[in-house]
N, C-alpha and C positions, 0 to 999 in steps of 0.2 A: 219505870223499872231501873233500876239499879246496874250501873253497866259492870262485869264483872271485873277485877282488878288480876293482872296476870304477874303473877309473882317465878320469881326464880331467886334461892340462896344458895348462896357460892363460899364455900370453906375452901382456905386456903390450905390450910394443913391441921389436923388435930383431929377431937370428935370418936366416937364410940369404936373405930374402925382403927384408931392407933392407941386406944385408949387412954384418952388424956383431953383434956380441957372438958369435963361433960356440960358444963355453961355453952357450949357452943351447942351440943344438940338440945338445952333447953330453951337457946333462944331459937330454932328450928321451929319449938313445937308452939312458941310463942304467938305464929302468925295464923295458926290453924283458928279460926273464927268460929269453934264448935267444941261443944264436952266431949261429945262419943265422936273418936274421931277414925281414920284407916289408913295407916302407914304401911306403904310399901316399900321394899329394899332390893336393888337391882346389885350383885357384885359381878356385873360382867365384867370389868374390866379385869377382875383379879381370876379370870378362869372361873367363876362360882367357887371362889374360894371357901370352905366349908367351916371354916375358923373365924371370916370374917361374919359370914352367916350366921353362927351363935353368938356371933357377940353384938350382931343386932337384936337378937332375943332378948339377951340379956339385960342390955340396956334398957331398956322400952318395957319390960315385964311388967314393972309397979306403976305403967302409967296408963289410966281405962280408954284402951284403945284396941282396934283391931291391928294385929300384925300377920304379914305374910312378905315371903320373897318368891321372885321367882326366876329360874335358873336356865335364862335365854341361850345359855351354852349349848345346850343340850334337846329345847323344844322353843318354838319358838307362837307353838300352836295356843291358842286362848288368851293371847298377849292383853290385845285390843280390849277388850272385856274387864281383863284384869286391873289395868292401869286407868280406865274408866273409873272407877269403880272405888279409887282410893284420891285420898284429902291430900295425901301429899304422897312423894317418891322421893328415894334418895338413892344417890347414886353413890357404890361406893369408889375407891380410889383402883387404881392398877395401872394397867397397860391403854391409856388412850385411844391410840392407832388402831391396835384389835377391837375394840370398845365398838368404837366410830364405822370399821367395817363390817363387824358383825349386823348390826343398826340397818347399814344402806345396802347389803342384800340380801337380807330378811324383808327389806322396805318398810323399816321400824321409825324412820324420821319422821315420815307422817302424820305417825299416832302420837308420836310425843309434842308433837304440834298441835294436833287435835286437843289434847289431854291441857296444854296451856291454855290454849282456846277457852277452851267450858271453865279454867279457875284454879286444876288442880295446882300443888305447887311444886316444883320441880324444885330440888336442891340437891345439892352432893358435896364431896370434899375432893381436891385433886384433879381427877381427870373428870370427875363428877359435879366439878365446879367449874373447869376452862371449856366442858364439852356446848356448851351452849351457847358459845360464841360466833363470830364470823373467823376470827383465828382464835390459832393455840400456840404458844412457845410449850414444845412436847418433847421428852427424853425417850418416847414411845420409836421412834422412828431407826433406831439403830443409835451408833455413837454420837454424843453431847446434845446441844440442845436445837431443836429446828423447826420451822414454822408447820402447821400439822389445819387445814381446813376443819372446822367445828359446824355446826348445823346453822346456824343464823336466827337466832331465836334475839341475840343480844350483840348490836353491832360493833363494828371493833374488833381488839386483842384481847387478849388475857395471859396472866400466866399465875400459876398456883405457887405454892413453897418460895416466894418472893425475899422471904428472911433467910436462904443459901444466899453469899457473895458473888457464885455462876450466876444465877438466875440475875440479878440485878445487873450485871453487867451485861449478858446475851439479851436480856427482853430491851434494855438501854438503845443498846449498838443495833440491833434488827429492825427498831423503830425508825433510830436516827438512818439508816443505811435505807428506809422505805422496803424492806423484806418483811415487815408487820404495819398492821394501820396503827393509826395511838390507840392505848388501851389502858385496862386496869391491871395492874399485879397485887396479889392480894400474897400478905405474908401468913405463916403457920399462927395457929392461934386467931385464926380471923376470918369474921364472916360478914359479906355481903348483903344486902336484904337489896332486891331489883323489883321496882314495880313496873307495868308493860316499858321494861325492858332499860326504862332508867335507873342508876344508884340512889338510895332512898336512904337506906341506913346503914351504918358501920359498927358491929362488936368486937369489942379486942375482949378476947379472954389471957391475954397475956401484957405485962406491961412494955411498953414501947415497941410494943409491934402494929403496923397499921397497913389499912391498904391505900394506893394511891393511884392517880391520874396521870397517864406519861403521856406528851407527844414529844415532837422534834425537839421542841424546845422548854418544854416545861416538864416538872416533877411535881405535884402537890398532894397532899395528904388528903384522899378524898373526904374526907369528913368537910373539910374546909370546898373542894369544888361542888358537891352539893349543896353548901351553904348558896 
């Protein structure tokens, strides 16, 4: 038997949700291992932003797939079933903090754990890509940037929008200071491919933006540490 492969892809910044890079969400559907497949789209983090929601439609409409979202703001009833039940999820970008709270007393971490478990693929952009970490460098918490706990699906830090000059210098100094474990910073334009739970692959849909590998004392381009 075939042991199942547990994926997670992490978009730093772009993707159907800021409408730009669409290569990022077709390398997304890339990993989906089936024709007829069922994408689900979570926009918790943006309040069920109702804008962001269409433009998941829209993107996705010419491609033979099942679409649905569903709008945990509001109910949080039939979750478990739902997220079952779909080839992949994506999370959109927003408010992380809110995001992450919502999750742990709903007692939604579970199932997204469960849902890793059986295969589905969990990916997002933003807060839907740092949220599956052990930390997060997060602008969610009030003023600048601060260390925010993520669920522990993918050990380590993270930080999203990596390509701002803030971001490179705070996720830097937080490491080096031991306020963050080492981690990956992934810049806009770029996605992550994680199989049970290691970096596997790297897309840039932009030129010279990448994501990389920080600890104390190293910087490297992770395309080169997964080598």
């Amino acid at each position: 038997m075939n042991k199942i492969k547990k994926k997670i892809i992490a978009i730093g910044g772009g993707g159907f949700t800021h409408q730009s890079d669409k290569s990022l969400d077709q390398f997304v559907i890339t990993h989906i291992e089936k024709k007829d497949f069922n994408i689900g789209f979570l926009p918790t983090a943006s309040k069920d932003n109702q804008k962001k929601i269409d433009l998941f439609y829209k993107r996705f409409e010419d491609i033979n797939s099942k679409l649905s979202h569903f709008n945990l703001c509001s109910n949080t009833e039939g979750f478990n079933d739902w997220i079952l039940s779909k080839d992949i999820i994506y999370i959109g970008g927003g408010n992380t903090a809110y995001m992450l709270d919502l999750w742990k007393k709903n007692n939604l971490i579970s199932i997204f754990k469960k849902a890793y478990e059986m295969g589905v693929i969990l990916c997002g952009v933003s807060a839907g890509a740092a949220c599956w970490f052990d930390w997060i460098l997060s602008d969610s918490l009030g003023s600048g940037l601060k260390p925010l706990r993520g669920i522990n699906l993918i050990s380590g830090s993270c930080t999203p929008h990596y390509s701002e000059p803030k971001r490179v210098y705070q996720f830097d100094l937080e490491i080096k200071n031991s306020k963050l474990p080492a981690g990956i910073a992934i810049d806009d334009g770029v996605a992550v491919l994680f199989i049970d739970g290691k970096p596997s692959q790297v897309y840039c849909s932009r030129k010279n933006h990448d994501a990389y590998f920080i600890d104390k004392n190293n910087k490297i381009s992770l395309k080169e540490y997964i080598k």
